[in-house]
Each structure stands twice: as structure tokens, then as C-alpha cells.
VEXVO-692382 format. One line per field, with one value per residue: x negated, y, z negated of N, C-alpha, C, O in turn; residue number from 1. Coordinates in nm, 4 decimals. Example, Ala and Ser with C-alpha at 12.3 -4.5 7.8 and 13.67 -1.06 7.14 Angstrom:
// VEXVO-692382
n.c1	[-1.3190;-1.2850]
n.c2	[-0.5690;-0.2250]
n.c3	[-0.7800;-0.7080]
ca.c1	[-1.2300;-1.3670]
ca.c2	[-0.4500;-0.1060]
ca.c3	[-0.7800;-0.7140]
c.c1	[-1.3200;-1.2900]
c.c2	[-0.3300;0.0030]
c.c3	[-0.7800;-0.7870]
o.c1	[-1.4236;-1.3409]
o.c2	[-0.3319;0.1138]
o.c3	[-0.8465;-0.8039]
nr	[1;2]
//
This chain:
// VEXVO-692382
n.c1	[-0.0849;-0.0859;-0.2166;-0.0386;0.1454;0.3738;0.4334;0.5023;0.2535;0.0406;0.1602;0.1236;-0.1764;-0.1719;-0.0630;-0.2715;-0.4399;-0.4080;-0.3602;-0.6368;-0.6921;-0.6012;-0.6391;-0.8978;-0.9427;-0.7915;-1.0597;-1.2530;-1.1030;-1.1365;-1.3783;-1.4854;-1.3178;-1.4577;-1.6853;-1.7985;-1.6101;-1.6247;-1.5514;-1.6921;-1.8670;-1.6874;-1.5304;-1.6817;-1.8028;-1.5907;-1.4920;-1.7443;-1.8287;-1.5712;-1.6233;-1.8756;-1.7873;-1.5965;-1.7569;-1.9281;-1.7299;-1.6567;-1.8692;-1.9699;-1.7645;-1.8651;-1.9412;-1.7407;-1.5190;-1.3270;-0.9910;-0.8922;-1.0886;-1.0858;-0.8721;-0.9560;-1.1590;-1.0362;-0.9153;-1.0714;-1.1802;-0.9466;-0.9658;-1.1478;-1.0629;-0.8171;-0.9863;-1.1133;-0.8772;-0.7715;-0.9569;-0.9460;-0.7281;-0.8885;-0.9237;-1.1183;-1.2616;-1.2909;-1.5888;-1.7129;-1.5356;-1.4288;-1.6210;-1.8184;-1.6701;-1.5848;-1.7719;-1.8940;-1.7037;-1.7112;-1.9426;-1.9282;-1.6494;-1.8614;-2.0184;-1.8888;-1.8091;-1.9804;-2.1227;-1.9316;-1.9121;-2.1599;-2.0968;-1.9080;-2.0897;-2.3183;-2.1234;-2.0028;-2.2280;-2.3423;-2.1272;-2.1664;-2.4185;-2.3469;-2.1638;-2.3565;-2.4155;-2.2261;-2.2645;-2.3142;-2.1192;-2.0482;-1.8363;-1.7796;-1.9154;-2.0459;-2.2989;-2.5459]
n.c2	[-0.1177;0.2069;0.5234;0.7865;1.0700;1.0288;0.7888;0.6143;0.5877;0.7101;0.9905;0.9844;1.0459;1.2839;1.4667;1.4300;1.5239;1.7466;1.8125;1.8935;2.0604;2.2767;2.2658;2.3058;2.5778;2.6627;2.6388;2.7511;3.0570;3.0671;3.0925;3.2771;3.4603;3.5060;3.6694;4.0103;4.2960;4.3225;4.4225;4.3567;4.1540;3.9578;3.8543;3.7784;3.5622;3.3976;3.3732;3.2707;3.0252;2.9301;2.8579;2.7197;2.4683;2.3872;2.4003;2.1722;1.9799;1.9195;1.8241;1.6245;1.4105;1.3249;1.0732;0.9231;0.6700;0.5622;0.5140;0.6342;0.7439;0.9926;1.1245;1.2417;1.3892;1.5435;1.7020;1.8014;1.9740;2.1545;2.3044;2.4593;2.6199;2.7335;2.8468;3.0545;3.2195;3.3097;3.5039;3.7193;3.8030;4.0070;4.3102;4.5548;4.8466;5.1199;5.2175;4.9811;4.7861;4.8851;4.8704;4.6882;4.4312;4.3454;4.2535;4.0604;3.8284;3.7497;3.6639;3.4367;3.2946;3.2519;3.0305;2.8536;2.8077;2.6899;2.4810;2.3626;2.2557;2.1362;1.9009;1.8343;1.7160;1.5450;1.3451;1.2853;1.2005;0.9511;0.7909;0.7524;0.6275;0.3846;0.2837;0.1797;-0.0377;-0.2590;-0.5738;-0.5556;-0.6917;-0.7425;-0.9141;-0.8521;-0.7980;-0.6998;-0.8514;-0.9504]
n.c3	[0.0000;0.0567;0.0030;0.0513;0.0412;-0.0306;-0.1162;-0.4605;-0.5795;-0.4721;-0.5084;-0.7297;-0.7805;-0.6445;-0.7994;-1.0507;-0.8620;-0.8649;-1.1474;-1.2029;-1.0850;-1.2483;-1.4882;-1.4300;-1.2936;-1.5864;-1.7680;-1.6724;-1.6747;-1.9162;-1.9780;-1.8488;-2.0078;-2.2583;-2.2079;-2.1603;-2.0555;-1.7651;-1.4689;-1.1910;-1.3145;-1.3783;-1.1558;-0.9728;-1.1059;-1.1525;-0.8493;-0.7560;-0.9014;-0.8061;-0.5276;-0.5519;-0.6717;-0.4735;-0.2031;-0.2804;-0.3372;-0.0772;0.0436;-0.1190;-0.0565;0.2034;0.2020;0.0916;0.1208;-0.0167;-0.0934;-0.3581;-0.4973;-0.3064;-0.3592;-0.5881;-0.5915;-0.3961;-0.5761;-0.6974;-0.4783;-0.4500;-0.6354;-0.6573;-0.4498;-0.5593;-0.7569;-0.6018;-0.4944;-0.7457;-0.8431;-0.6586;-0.8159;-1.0084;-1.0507;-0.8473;-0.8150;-0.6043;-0.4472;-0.4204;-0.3610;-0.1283;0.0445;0.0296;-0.0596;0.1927;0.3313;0.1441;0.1783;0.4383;0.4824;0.2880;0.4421;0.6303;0.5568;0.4995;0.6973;0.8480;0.6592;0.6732;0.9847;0.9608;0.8243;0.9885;1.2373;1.0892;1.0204;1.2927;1.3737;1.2022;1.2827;1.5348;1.4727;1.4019;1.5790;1.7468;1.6519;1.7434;1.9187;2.2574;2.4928;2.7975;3.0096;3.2320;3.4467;3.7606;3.9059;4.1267]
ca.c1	[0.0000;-0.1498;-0.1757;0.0205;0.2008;0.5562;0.4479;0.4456;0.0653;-0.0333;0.1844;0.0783;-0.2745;-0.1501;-0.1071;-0.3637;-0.5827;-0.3032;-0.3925;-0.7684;-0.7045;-0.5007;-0.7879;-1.0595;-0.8900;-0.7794;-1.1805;-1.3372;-1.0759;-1.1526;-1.5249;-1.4845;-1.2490;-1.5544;-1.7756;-1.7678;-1.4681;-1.7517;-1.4731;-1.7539;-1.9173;-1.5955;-1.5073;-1.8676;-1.8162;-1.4958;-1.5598;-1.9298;-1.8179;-1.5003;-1.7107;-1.9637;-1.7149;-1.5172;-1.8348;-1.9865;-1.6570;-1.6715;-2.0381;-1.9622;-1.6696;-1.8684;-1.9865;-1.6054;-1.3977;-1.2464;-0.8570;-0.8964;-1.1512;-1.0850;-0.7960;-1.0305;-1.2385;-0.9505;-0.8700;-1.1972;-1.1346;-0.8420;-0.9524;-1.2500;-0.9684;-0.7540;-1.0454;-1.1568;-0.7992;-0.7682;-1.0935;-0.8566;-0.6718;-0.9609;-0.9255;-1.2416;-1.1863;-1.3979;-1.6387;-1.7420;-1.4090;-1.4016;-1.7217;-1.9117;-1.6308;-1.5218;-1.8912;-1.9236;-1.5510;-1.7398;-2.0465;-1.8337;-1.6012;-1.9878;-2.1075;-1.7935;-1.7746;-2.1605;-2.1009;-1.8137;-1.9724;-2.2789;-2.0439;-1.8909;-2.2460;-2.3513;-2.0297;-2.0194;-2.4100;-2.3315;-2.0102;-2.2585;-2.5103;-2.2029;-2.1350;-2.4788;-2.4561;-2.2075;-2.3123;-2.2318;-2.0262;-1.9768;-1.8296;-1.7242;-1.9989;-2.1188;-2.4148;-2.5635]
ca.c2	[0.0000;0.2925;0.6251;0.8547;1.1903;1.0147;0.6856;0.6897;0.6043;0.8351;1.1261;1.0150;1.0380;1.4236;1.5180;1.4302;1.5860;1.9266;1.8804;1.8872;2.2145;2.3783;2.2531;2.3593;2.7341;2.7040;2.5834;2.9103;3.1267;3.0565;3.1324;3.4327;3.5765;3.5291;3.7251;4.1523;4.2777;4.3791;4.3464;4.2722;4.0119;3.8321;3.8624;3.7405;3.4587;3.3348;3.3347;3.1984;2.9042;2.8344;2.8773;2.6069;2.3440;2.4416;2.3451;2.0646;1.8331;1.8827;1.7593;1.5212;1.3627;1.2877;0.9578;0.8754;0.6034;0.5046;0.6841;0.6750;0.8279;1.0901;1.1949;1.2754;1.4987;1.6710;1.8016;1.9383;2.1055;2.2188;2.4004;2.5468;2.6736;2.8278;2.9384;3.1575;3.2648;3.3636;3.5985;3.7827;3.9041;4.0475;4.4496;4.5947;4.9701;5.2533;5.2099;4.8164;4.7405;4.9130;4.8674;4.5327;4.2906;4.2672;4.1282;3.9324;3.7548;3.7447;3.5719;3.3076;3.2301;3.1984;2.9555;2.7488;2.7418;2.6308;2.3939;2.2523;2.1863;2.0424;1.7951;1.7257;1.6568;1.4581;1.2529;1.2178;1.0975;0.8499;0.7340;0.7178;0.4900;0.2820;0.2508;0.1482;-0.1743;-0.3642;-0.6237;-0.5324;-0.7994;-0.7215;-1.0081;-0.8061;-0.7020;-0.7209;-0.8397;-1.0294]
ca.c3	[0.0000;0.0941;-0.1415;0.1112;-0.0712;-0.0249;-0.2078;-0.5896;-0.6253;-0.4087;-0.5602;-0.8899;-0.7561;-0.6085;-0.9871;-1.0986;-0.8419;-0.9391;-1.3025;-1.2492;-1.0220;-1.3410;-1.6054;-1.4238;-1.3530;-1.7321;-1.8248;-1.6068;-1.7440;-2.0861;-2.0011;-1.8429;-2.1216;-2.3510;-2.1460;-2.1753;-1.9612;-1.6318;-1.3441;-1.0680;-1.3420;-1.4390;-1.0397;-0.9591;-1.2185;-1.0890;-0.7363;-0.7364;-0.9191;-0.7118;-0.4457;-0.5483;-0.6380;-0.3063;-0.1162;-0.3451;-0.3407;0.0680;0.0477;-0.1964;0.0419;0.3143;0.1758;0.0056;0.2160;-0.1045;-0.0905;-0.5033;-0.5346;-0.2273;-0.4417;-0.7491;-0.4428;-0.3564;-0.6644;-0.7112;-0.4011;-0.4438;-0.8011;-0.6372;-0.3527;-0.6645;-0.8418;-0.4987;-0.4828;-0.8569;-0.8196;-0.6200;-0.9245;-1.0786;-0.9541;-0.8497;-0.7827;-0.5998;-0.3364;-0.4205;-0.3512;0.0037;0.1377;0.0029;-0.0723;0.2852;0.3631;0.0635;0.2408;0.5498;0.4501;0.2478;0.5568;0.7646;0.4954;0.4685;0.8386;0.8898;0.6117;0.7505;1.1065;0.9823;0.7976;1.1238;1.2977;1.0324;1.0553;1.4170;1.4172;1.1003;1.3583;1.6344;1.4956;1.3541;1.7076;1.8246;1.5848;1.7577;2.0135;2.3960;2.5392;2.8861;3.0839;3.3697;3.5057;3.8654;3.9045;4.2088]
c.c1	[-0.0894;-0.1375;-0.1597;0.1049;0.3431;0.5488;0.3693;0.3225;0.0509;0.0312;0.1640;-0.0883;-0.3022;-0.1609;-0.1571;-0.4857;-0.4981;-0.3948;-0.5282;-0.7940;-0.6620;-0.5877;-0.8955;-1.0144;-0.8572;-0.9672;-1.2084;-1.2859;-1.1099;-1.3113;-1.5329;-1.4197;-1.3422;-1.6443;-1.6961;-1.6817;-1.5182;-1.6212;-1.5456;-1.8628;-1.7805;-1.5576;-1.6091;-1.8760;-1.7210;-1.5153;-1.6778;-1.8650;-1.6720;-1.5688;-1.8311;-1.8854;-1.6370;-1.6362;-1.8593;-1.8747;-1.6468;-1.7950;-2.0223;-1.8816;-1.6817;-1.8769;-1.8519;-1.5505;-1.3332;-1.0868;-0.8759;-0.9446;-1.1662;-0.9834;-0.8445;-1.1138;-1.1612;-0.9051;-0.9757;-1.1700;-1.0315;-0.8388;-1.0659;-1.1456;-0.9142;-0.8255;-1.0928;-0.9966;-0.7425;-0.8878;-1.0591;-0.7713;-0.7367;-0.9874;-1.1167;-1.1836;-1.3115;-1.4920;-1.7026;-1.6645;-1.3658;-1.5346;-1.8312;-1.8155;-1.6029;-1.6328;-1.8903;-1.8406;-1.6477;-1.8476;-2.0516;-1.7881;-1.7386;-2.0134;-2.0041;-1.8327;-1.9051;-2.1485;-1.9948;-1.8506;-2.1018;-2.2322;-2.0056;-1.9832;-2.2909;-2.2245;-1.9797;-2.1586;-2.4126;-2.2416;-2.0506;-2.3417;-2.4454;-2.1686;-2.1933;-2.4574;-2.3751;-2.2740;-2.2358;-2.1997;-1.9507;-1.9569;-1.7979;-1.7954;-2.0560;-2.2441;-2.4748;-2.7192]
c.c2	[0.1239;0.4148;0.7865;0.9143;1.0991;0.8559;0.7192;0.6402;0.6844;1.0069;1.1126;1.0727;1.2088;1.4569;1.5369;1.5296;1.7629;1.9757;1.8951;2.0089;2.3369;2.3913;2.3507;2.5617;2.7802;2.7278;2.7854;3.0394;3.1872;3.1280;3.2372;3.5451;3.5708;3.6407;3.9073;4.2148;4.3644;4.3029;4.2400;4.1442;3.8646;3.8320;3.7791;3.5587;3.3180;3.2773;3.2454;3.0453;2.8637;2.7816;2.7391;2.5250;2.3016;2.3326;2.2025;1.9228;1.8326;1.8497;1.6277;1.3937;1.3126;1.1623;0.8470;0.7818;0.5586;0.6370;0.6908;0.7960;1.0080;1.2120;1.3072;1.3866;1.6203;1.7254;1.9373;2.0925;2.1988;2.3093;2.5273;2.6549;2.7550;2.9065;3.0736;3.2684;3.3615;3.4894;3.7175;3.9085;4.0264;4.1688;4.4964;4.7213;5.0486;5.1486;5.0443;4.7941;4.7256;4.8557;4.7185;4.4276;4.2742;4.1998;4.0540;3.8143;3.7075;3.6197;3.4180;3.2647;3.1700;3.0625;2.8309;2.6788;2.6679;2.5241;2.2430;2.1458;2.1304;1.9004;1.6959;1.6331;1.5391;1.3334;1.1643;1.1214;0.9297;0.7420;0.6504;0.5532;0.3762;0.1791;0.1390;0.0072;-0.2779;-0.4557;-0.5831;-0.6699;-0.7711;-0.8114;-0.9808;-0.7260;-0.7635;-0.7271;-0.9557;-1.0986]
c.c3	[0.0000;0.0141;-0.0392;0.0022;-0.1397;-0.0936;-0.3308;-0.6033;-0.5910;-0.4666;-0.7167;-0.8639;-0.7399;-0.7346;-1.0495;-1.0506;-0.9026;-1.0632;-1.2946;-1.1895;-1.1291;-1.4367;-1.5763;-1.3892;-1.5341;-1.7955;-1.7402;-1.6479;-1.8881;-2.0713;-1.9556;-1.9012;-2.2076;-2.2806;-2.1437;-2.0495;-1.8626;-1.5233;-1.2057;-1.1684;-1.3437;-1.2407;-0.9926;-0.9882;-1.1167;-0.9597;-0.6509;-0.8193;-0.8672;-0.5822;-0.4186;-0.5862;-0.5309;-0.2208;-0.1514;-0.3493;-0.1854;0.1076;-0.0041;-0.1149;0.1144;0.3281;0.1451;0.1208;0.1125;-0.1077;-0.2885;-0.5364;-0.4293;-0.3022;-0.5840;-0.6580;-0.4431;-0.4814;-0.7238;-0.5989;-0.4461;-0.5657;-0.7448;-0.4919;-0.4287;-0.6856;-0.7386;-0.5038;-0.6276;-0.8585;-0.7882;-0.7206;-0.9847;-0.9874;-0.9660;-0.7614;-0.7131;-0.4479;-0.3258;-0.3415;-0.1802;0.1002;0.1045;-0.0087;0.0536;0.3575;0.3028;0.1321;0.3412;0.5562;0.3896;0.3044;0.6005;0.7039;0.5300;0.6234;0.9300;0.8400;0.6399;0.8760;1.1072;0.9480;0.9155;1.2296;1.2319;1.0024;1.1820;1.4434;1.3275;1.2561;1.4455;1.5901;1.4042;1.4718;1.8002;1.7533;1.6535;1.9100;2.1666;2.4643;2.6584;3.0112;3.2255;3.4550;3.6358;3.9370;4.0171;4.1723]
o.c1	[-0.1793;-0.0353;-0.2407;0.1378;0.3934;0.6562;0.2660;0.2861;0.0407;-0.0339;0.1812;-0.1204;-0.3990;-0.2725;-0.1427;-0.5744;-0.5459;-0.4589;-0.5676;-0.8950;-0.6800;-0.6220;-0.9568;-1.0579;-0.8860;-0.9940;-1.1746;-1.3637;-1.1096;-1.3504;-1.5970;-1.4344;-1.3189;-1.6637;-1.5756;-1.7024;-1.4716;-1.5999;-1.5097;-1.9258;-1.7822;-1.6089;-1.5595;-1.9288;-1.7518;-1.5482;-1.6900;-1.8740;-1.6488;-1.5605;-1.8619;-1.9012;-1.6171;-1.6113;-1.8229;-1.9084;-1.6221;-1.8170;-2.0571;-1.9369;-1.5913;-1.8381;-1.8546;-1.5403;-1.2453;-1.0749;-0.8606;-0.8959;-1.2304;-0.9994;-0.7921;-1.1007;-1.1868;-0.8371;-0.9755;-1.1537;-1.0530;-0.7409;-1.0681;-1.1902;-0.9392;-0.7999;-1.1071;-1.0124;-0.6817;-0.8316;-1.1031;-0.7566;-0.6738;-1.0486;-1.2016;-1.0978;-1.4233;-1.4579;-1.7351;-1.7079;-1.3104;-1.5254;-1.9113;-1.8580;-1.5833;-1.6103;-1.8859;-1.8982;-1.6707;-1.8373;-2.1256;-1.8202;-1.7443;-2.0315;-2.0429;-1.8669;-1.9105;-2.1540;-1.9872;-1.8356;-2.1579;-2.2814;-2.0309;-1.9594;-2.3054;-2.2643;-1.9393;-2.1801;-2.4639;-2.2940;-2.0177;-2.3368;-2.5114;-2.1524;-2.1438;-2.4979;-2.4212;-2.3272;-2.1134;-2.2929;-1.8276;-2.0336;-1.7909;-1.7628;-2.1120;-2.2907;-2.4412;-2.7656]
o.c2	[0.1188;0.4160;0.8788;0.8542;1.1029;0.8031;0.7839;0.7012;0.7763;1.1114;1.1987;1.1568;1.2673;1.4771;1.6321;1.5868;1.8573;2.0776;1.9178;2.0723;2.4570;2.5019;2.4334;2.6523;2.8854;2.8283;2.8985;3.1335;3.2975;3.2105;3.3177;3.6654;3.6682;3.7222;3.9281;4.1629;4.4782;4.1833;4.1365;4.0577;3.7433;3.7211;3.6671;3.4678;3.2161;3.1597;3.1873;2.9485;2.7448;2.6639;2.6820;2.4426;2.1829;2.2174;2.1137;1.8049;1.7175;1.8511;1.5280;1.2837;1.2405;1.1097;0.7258;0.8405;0.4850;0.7592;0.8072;0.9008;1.1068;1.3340;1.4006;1.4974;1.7376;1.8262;2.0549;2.2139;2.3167;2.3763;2.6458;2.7650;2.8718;3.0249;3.1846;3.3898;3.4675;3.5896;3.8173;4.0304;4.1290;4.1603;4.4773;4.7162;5.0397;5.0499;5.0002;4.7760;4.6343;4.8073;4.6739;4.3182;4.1533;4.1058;3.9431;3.7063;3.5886;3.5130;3.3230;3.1462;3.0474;2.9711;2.7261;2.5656;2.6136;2.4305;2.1204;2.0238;2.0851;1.7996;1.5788;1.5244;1.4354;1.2263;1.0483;1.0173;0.8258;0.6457;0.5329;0.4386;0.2905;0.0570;0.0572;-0.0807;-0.3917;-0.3898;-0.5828;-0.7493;-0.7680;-0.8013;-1.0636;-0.6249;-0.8727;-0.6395;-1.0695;-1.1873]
o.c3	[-0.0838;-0.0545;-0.0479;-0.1001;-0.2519;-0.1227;-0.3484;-0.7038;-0.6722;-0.4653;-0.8029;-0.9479;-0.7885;-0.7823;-1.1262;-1.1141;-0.9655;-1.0891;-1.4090;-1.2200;-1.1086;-1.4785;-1.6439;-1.4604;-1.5911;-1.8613;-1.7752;-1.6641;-1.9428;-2.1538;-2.0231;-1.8796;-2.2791;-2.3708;-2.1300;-1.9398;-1.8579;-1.5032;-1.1495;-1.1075;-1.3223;-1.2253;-0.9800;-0.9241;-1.0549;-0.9442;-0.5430;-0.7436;-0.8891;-0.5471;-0.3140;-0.4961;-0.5050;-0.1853;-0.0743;-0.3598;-0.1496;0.2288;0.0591;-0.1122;0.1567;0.4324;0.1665;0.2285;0.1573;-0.1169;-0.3253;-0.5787;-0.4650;-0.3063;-0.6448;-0.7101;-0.4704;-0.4620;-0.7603;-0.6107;-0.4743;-0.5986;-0.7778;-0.4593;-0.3989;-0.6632;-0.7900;-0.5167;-0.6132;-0.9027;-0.8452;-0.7114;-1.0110;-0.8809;-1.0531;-0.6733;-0.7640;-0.3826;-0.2155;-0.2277;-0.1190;0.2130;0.1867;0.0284;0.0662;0.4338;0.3562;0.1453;0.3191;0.6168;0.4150;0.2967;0.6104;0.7843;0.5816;0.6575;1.0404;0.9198;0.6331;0.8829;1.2069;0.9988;0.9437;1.2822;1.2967;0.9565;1.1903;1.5055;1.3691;1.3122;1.4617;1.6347;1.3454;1.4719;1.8778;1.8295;1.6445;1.9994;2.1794;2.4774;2.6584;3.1070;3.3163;3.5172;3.6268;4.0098;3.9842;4.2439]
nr	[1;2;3;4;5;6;7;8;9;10;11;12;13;14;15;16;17;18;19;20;21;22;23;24;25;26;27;28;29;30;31;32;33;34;35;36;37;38;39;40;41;42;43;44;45;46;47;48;49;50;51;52;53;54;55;56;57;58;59;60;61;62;63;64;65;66;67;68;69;70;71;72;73;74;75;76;77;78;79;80;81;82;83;84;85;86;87;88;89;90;91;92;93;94;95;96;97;98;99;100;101;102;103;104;105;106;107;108;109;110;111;112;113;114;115;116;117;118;119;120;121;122;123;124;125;126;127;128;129;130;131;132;133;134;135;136;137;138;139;140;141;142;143;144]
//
């Protein structure tokens, strides 16, 4: 049985990866309400570590064919996805605001999107020499 959204393993499995997206925003929250109330640190804070779990469970992934454990992946993602989106909240006013965050954005899309397509390279090449292993078996070949 397969751990698809619409069967209950698999949406118990969704939940789980939920609750580890709600923890880990609760966990970073908690640490950046200790910290002195610096909008571009607690902004900084937030971001930079959604940011690296964001990337690190799509690194981590590449190796995963288990659906269990892909589920336990995606929740990472999906906290380091919140936690980028929560970051958001955190006002940053005045000329930061206008003129550096829309590079910082910019530079984060580049990374993701570098990161992303090396994954794919290194997935197609894995695929590849997957490929190369089986025996050629070609009985239909014309050969005088």
C-alpha cells in the first residue's frame, strides 16, 4: 500500500511531516524571542536558518527512495519553507528594507535554483550509470 495523501498512512505520515514544520517554527521562534529585539538580526536569524534546512533536506533527499523516510524529508522542508515565509513578518523599515532585501531575495532564488539543477544533474548521471549496468540484449539485429 502505498503512502499517497488520500491513504491513511500516508496522511498520517503528512502530519507528521506538518507537526515537524510547526515545532521547528515554534523551536526558532523561541530562540529568536531570547535574542535583543535587532529586526535585521531576528530577520537574519529566521531566514538563514530556514534557508539552510530548506536546502539541506533537498540535499539530503537525493539519496532517499524510502517513501517513510521521504515523508520525514519533507517536513523538514516544508519548516524550512515556513520558516523563509515567517521571516517575512519580521518588519524591516527605511532604506534596508528598499534597497538590499530585494537582492538578498534574489540571490536566495539563484542559490535554490543552482542547487536545484545540480540535484537534477547529479540525478540524471546516477540514472545514467544505472542505465549502463544492464546487459544489452539485442536479438534483432542485422548483421551479415
Amino acid at each position: 500500500m502505498g503512502l499517497s495523501f488520500v491513504n491513511p498512512h500516508g496522511f498520517r505520515f503528512f502530519i507528521v511531516s506538518g507537526t515537524i514544520a510547526i515545532l521547528m517554527l515554534s523551536l526558532v521562534k523561541s530562540i529568536v524571542d531570547v535574542l535583543p529585539h535587532n529586526d535585521i538580526l531576528r530577520f537574519s536569524i529566521i531566514n538563514g536558518l530556514g534557508f539552510i534546512i530548506f536546502i539541506s533536506s533537498i540535499w539530503i533527499s537525493r539519496n532517499i527512495s524510502d517513501a517513510k523516510q521521504l515523508w520525514f524529508v519533507n517536513g523538514f522542508s516544508i519548516s524550512g519553507a515556513v520558516l523563509i515565509v515567517y521571516s517575512m513578518s519580521v518588519e524591516i523599515r527605511g532604506a534596508v528594507h528598499e534597497m538590499i532585501m530585494p537582492f538578498f531575495h534574489i540571490i536566495e532564488i539563484s542559490a535554490v535554483i543552482y542547487i536545484a539543477n545540480r540535484l537534477i544533474k547529479y540525478s540524471d548521471q546516477e540514472r545514467w550509470t544505472e542505465l549502463q549496468r544492464f546487459p544489452t540484449t539485442n536479438t534483432n539485429s542485422f548483421t551479415s
